[in-house]
PADREN-761206 format. One line per field, with one value per atom (N, C-alpha, C): residue number from 1; residue in three letters; atom name; y, x, z negated. Coordinates in nm, 4 decimals. Layout:
<pts>
num: c(NUM / ...)
residu: c(ALA / ...)
atome: c(CA / ...)
c2: c(Y / ...)
c1: c(X / ...)
c3: c(Z / ...)
</pts>
This chain:
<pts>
num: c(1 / 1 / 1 / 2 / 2 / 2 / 3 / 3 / 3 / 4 / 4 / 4 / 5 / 5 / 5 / 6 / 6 / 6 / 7 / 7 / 7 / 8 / 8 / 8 / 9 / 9 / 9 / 10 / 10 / 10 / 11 / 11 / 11 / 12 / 12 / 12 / 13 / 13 / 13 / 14 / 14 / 14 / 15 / 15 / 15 / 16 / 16 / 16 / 17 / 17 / 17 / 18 / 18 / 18 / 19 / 19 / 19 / 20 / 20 / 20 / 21 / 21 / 21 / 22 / 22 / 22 / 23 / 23 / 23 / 24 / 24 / 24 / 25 / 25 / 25 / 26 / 26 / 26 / 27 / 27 / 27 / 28 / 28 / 28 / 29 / 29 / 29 / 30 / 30 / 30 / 31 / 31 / 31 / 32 / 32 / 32 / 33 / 33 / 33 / 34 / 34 / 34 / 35 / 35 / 35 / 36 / 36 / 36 / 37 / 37 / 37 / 38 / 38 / 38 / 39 / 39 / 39 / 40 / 40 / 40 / 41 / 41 / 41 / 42 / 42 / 42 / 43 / 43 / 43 / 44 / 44 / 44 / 45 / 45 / 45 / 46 / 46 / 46 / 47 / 47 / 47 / 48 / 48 / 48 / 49 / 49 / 49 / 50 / 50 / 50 / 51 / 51 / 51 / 52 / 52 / 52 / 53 / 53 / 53 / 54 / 54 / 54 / 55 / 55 / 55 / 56 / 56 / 56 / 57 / 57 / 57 / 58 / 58 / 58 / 59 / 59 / 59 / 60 / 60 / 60 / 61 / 61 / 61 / 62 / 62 / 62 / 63 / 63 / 63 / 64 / 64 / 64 / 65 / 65 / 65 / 66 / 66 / 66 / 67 / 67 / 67 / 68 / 68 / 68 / 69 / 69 / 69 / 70 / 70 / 70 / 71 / 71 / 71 / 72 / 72 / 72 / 73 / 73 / 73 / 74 / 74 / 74 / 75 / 75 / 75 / 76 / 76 / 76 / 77 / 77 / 77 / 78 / 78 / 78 / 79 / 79 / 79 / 80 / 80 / 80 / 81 / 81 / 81 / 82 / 82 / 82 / 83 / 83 / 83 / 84 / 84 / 84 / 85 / 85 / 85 / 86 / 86 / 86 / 87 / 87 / 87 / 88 / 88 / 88 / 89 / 89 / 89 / 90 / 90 / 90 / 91 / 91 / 91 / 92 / 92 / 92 / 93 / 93 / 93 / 94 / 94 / 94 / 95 / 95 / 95 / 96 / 96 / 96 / 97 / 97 / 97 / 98 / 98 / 98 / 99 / 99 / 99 / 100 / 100 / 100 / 101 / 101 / 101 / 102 / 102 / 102 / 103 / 103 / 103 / 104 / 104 / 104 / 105 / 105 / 105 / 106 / 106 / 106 / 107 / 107 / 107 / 108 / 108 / 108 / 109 / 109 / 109 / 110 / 110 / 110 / 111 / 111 / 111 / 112 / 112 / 112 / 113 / 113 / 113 / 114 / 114 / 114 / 115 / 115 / 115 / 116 / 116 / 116 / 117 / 117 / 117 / 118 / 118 / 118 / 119 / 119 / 119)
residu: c(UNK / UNK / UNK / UNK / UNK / UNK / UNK / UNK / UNK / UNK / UNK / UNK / UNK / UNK / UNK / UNK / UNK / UNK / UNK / UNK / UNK / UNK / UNK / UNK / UNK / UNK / UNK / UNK / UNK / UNK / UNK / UNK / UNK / UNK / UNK / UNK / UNK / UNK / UNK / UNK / UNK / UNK / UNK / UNK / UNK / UNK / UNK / UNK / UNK / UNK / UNK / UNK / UNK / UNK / UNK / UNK / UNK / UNK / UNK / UNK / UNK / UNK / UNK / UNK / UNK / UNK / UNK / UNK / UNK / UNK / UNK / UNK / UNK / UNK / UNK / UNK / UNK / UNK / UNK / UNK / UNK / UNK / UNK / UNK / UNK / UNK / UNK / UNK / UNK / UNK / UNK / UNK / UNK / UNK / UNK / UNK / UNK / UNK / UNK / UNK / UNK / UNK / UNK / UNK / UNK / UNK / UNK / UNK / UNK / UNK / UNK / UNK / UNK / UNK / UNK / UNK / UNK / UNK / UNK / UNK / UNK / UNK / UNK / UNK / UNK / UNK / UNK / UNK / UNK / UNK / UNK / UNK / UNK / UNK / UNK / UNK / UNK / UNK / UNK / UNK / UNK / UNK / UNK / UNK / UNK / UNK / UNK / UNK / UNK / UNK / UNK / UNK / UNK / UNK / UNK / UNK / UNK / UNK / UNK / UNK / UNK / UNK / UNK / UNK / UNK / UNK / UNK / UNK / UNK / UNK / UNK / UNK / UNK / UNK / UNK / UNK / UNK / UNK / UNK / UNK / UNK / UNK / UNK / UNK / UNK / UNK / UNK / UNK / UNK / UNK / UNK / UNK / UNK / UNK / UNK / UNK / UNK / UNK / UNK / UNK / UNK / UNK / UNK / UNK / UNK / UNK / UNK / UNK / UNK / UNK / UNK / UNK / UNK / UNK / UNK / UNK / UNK / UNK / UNK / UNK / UNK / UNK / UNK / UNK / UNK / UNK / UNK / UNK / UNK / UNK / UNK / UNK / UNK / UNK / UNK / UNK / UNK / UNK / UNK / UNK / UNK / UNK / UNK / UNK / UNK / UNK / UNK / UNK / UNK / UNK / UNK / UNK / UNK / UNK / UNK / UNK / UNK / UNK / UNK / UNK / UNK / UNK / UNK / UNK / UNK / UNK / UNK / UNK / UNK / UNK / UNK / UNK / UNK / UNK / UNK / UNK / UNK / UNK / UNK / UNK / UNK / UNK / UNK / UNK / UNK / UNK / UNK / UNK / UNK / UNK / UNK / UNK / UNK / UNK / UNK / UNK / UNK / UNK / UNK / UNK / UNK / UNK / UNK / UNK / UNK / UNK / UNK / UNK / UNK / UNK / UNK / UNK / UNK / UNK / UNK / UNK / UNK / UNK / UNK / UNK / UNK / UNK / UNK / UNK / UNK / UNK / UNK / UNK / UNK / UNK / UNK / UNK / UNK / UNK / UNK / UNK / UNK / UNK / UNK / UNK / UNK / UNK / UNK / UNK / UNK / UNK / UNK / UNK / UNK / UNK / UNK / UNK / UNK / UNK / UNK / UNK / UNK)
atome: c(N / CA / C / N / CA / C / N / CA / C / N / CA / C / N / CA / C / N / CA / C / N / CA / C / N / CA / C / N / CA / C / N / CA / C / N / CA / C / N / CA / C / N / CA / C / N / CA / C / N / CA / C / N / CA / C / N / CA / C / N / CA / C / N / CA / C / N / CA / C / N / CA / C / N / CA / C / N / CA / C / N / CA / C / N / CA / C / N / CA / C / N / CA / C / N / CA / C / N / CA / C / N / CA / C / N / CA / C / N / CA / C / N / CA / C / N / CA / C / N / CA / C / N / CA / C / N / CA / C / N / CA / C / N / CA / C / N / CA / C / N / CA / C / N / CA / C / N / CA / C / N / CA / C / N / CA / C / N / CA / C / N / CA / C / N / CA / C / N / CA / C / N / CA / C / N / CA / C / N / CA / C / N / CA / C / N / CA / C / N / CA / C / N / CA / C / N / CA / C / N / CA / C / N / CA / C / N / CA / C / N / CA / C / N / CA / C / N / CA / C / N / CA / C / N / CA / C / N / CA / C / N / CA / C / N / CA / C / N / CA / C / N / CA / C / N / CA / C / N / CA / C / N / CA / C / N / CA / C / N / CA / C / N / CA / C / N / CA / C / N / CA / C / N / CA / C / N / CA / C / N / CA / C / N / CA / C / N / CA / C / N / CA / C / N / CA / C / N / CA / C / N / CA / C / N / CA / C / N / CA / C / N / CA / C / N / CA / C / N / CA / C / N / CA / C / N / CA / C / N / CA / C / N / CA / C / N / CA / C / N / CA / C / N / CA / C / N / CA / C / N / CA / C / N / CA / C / N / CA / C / N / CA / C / N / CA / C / N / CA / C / N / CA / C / N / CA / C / N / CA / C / N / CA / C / N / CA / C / N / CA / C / N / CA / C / N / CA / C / N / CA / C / N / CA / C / N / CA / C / N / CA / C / N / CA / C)
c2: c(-7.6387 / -7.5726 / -7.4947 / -7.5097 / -7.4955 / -7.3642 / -7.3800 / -7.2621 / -7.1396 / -7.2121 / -7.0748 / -7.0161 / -7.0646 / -7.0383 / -6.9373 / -6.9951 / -6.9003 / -6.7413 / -6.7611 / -6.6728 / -6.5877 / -6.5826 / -6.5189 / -6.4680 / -6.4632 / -6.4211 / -6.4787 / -6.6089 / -6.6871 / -6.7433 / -6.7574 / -6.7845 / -6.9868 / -7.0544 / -7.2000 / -7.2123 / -7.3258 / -7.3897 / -7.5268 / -7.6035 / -7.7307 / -7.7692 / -7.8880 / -7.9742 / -8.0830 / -8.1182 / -8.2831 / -8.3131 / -8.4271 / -8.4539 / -8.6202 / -8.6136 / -8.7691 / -8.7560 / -8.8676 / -8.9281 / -9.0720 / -9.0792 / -9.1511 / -9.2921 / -9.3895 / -9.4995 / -9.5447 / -9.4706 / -9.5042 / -9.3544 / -9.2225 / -9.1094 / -9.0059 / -8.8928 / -8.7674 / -8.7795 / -8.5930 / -8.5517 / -8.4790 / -8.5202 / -8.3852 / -8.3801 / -8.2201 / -8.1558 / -8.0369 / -8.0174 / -7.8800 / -7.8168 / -7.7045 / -7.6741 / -7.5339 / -7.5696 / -7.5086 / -7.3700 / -7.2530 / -7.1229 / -7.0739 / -6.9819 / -6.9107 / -6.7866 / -6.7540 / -6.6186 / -6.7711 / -6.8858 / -7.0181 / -7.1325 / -7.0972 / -7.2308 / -7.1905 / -7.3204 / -7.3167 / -7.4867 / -7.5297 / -7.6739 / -7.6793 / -7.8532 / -7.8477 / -8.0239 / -8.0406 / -8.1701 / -8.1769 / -8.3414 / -8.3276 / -8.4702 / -8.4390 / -8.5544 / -8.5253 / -8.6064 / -8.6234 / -8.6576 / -8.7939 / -8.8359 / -8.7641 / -8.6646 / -8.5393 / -8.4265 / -8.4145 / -8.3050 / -8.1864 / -8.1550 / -8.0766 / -8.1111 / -7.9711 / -7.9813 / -7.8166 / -7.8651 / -7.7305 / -7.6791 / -7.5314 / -7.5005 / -7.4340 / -7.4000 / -7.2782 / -7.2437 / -7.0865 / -7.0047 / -6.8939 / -6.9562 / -6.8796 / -6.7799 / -6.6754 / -6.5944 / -6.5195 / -6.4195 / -6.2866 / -6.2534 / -6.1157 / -6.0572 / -5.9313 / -5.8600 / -5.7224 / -5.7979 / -5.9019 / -5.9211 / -6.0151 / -6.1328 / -6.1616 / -6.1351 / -6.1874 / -6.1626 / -6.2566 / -6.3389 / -6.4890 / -6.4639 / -6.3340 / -6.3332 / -6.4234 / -6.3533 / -6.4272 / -6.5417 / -6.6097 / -6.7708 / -6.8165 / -6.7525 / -6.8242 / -6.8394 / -6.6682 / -6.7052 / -6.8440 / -6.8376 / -6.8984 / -7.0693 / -7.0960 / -7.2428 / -7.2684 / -7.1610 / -7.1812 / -7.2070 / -7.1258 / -7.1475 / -7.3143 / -7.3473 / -7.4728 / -7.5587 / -7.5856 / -7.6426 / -7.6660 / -7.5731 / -7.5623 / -7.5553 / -7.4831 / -7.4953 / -7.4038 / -7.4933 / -7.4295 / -7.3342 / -7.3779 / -7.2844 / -7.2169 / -7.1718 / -7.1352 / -7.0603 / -7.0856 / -6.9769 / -6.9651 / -6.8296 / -6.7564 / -6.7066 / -6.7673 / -6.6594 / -6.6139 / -6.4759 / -6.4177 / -6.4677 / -6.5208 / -6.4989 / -6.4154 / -6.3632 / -6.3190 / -6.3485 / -6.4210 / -6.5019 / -6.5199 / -6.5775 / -6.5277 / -6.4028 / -6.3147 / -6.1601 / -6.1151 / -6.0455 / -6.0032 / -5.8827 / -5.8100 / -5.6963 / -5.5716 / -5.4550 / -5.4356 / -5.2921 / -5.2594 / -5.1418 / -5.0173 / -4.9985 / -4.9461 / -4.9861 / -5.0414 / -5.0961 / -4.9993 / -5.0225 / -4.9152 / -4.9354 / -4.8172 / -4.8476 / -4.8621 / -4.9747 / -4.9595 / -4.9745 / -5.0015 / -4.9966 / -5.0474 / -4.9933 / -5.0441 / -5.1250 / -5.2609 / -5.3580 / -5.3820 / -5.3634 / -5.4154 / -5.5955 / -5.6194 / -5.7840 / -5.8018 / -5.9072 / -5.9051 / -5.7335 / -5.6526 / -5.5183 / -5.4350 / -5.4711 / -5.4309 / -5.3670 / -5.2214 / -5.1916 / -5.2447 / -5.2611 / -5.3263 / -5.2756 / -5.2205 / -5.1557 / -5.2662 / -5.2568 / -5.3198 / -5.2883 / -5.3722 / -5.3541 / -5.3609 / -5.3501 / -5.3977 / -5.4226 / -5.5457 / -5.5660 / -5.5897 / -5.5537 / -5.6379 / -5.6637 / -5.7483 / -5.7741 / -5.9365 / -6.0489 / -6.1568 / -6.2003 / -6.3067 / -6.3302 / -6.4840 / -6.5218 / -6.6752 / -6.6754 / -6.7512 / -6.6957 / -6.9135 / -6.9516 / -7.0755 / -7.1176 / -7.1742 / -7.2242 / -7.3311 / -7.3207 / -7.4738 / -7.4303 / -7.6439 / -7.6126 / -7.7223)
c1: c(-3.6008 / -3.7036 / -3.7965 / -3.8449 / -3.9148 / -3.8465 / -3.7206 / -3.6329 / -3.6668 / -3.6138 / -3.6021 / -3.7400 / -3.8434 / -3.9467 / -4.0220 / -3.9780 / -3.9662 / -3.9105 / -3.7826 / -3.6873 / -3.7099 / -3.8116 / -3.8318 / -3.9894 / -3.9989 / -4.1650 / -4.2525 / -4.2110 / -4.3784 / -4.4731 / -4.5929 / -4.6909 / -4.6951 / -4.6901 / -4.6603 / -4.7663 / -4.8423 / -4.9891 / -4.9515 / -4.8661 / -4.8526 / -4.7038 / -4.6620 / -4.5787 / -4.5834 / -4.4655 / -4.5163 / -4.4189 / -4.3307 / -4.1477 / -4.1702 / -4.1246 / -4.0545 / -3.9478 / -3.8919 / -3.7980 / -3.7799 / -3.7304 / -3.6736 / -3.5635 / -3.5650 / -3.5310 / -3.4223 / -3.2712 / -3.2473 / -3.1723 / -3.1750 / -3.1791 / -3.2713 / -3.2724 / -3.3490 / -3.5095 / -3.4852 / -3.6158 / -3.6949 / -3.8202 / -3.8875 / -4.0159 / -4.0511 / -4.1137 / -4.1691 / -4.2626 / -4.3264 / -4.2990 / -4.3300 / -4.3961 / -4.4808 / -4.5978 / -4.7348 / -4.7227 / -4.7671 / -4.7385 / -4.8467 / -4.9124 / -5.0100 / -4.9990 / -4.9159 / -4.8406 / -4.8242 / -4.8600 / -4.7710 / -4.7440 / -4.6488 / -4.5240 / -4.3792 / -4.3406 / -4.1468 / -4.1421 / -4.0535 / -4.0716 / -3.9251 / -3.8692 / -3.7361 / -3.7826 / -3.6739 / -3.6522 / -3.4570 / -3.4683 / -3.2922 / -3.2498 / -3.1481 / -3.0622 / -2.9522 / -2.9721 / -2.7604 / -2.6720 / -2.7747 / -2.6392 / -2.5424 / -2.6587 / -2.5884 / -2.5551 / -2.5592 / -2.4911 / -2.6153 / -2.7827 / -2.8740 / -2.9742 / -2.9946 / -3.1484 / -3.2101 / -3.3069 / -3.4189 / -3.5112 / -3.5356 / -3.5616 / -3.6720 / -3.8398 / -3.8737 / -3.9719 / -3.9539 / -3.9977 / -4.1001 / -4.2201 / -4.3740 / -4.3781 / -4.4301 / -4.4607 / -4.5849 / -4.6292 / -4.7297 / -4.7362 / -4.8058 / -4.7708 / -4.6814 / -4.6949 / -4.5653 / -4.5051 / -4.5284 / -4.4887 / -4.3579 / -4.3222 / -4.2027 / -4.1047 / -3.9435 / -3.8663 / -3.8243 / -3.8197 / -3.8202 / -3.6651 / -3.6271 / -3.4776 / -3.3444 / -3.4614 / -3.3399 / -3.4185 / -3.4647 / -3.4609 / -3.4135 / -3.3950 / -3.3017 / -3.1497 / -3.1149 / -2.9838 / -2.9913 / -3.0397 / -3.0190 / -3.0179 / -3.1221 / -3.0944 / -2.9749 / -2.8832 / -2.7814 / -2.6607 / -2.6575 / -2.5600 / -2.5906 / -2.6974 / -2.7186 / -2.7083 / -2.7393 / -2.7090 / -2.5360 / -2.5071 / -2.3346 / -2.3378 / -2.4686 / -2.4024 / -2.2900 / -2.2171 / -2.1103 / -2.1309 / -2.2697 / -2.2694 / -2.4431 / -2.4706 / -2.6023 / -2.6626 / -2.7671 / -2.8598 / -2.9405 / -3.0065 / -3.0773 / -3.2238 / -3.3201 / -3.3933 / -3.5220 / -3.5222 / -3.6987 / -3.7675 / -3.8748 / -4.0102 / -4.1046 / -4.1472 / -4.3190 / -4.4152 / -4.4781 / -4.6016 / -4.7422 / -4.8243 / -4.9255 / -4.9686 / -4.9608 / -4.9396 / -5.1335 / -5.1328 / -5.2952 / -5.3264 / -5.4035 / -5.3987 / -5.4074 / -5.3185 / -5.3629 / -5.4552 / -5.5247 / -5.6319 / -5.5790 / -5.4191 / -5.4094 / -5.3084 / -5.2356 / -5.0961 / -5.0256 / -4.8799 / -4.8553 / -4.7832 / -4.8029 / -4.7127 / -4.6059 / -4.4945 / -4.3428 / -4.2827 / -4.3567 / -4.3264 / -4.4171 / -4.4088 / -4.4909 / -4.3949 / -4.4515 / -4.4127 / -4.4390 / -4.3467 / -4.4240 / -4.4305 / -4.5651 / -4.6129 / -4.6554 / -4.5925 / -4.6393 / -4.6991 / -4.6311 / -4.6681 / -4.7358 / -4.7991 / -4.9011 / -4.7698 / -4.8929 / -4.8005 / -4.8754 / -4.7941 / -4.8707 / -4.8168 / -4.8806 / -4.8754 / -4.8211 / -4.7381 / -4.6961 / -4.6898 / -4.7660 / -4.8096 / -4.7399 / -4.6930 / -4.6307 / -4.7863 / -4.7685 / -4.8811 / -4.8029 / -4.8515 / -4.7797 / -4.6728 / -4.6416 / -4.5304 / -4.5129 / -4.5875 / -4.5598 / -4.4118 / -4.3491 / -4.1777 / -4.1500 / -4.1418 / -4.0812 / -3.9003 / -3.8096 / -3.6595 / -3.6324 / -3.5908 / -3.5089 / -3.4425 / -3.3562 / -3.1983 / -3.1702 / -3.0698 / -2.9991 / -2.8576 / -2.8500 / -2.7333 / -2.6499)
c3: c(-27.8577 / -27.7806 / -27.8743 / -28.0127 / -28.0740 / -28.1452 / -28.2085 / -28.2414 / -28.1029 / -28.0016 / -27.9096 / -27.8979 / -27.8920 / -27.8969 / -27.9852 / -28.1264 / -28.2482 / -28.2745 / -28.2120 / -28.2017 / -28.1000 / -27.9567 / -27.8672 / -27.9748 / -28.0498 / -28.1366 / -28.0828 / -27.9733 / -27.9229 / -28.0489 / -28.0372 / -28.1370 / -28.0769 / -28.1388 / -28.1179 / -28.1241 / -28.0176 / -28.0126 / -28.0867 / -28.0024 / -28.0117 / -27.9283 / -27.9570 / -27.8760 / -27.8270 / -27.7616 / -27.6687 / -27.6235 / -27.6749 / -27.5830 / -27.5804 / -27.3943 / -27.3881 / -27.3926 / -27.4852 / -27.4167 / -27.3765 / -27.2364 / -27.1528 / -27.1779 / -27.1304 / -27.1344 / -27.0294 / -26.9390 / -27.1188 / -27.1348 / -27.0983 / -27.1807 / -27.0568 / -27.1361 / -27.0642 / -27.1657 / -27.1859 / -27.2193 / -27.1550 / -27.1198 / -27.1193 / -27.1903 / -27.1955 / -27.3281 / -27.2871 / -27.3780 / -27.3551 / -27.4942 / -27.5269 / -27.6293 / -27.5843 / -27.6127 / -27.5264 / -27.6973 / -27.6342 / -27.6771 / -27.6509 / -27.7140 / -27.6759 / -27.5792 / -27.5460 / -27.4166 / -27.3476 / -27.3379 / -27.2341 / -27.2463 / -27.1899 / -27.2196 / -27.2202 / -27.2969 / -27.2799 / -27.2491 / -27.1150 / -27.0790 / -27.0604 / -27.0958 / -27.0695 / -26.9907 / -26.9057 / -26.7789 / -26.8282 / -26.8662 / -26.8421 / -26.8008 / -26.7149 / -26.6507 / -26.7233 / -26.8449 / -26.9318 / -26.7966 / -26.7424 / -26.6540 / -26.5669 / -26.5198 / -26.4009 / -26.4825 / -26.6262 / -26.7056 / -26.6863 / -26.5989 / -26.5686 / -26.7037 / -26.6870 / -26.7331 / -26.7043 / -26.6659 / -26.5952 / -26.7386 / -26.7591 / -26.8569 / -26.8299 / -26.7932 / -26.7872 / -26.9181 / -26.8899 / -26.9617 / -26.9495 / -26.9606 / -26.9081 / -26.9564 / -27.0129 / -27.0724 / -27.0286 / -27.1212 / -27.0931 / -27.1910 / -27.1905 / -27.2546 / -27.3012 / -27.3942 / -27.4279 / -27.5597 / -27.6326 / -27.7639 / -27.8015 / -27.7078 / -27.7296 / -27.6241 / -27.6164 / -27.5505 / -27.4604 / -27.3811 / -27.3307 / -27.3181 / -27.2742 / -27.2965 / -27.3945 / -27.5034 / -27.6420 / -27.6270 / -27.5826 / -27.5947 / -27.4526 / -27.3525 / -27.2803 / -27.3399 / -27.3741 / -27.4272 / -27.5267 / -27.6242 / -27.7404 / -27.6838 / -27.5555 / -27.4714 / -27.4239 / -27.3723 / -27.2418 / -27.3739 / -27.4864 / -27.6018 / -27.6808 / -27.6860 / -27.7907 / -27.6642 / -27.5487 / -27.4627 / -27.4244 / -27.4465 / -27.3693 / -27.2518 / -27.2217 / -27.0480 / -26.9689 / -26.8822 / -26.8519 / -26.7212 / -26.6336 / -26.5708 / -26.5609 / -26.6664 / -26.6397 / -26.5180 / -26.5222 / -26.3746 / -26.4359 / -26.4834 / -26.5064 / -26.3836 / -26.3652 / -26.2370 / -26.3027 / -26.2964 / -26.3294 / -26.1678 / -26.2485 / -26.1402 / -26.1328 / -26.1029 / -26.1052 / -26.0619 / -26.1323 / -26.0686 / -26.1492 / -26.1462 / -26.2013 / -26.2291 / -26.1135 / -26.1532 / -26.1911 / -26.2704 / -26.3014 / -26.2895 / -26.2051 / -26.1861 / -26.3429 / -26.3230 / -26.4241 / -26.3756 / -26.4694 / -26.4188 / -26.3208 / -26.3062 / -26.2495 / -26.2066 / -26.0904 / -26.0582 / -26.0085 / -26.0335 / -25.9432 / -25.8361 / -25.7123 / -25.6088 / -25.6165 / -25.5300 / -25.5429 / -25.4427 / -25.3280 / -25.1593 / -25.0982 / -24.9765 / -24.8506 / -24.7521 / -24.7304 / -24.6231 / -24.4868 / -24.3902 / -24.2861 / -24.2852 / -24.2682 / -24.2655 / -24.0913 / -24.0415 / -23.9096 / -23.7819 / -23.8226 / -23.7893 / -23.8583 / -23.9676 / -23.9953 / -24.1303 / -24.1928 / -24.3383 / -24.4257 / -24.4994 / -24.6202 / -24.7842 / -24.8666 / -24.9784 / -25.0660 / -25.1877 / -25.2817 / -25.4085 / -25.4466 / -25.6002 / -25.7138 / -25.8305 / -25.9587 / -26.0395 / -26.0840 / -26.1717 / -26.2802 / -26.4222 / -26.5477 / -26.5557 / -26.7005 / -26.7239 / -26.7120 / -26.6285 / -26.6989 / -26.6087 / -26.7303 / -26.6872 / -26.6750 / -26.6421 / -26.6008 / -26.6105 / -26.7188 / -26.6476 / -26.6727 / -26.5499 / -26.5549 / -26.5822 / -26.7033 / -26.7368 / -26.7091 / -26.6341 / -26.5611 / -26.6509 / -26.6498 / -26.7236 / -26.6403)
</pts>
């Protein structure tokens, strides 16, 4: 976690891993753009990976890859989120919705990225 972390150019705050009795870890390692958190069930062959970000400066990309390869997972899922969105001084339009009848304008704010690796 700490490699991928590295390797995506995150700036490392700190870390923090259980492990479990009698296997499975979970862990953070808290980032200053975030977090990178991993959850794993050996027994069921899973483990949930996410990947916070903000920011323009690292790639959360190459540290998913670099999880789904040191992991072996055989069937990864990859999902971007967008959440924590922050306005930025000027957003821009990218469609209008109808919401219950009504239109409704749609924003792009920023870049922040969330991507999940299941393995």
């Amino acid at each position: 976690m700490v490699a991928a972390a590295k390797i995506a150019k995150a700036t490392i705050v700190g870390t923090h891993f259980h492990q479990f009795s009698p296997f499975g870890i979970s862990g953070v390692v808290v980032i200053a753009e975030s977090h990178v958190a991993v959850h794993t069930w050996p027994e069921h062959g899973y483990a949930a990976v996410d990947i916070f970000t903000c920011g323009e400066t690292l790639t959360p990309e190459v540290a998913a890859q670099y999880l789904v390869e040191k992991f072996q997972a055989r069937q990864p899922s990859l999902i971007e989120l967008k959440r924590g969105l922050i306005p930025d001084s000027k957003p821009a339009k990218v469609a209008t919705a109808k919401v219950t009848k009504v239109a409704k304008e749609v924003f792009a704010y920023g870049r922040p990225k969330e991507l999940q690796v299941v393995s």
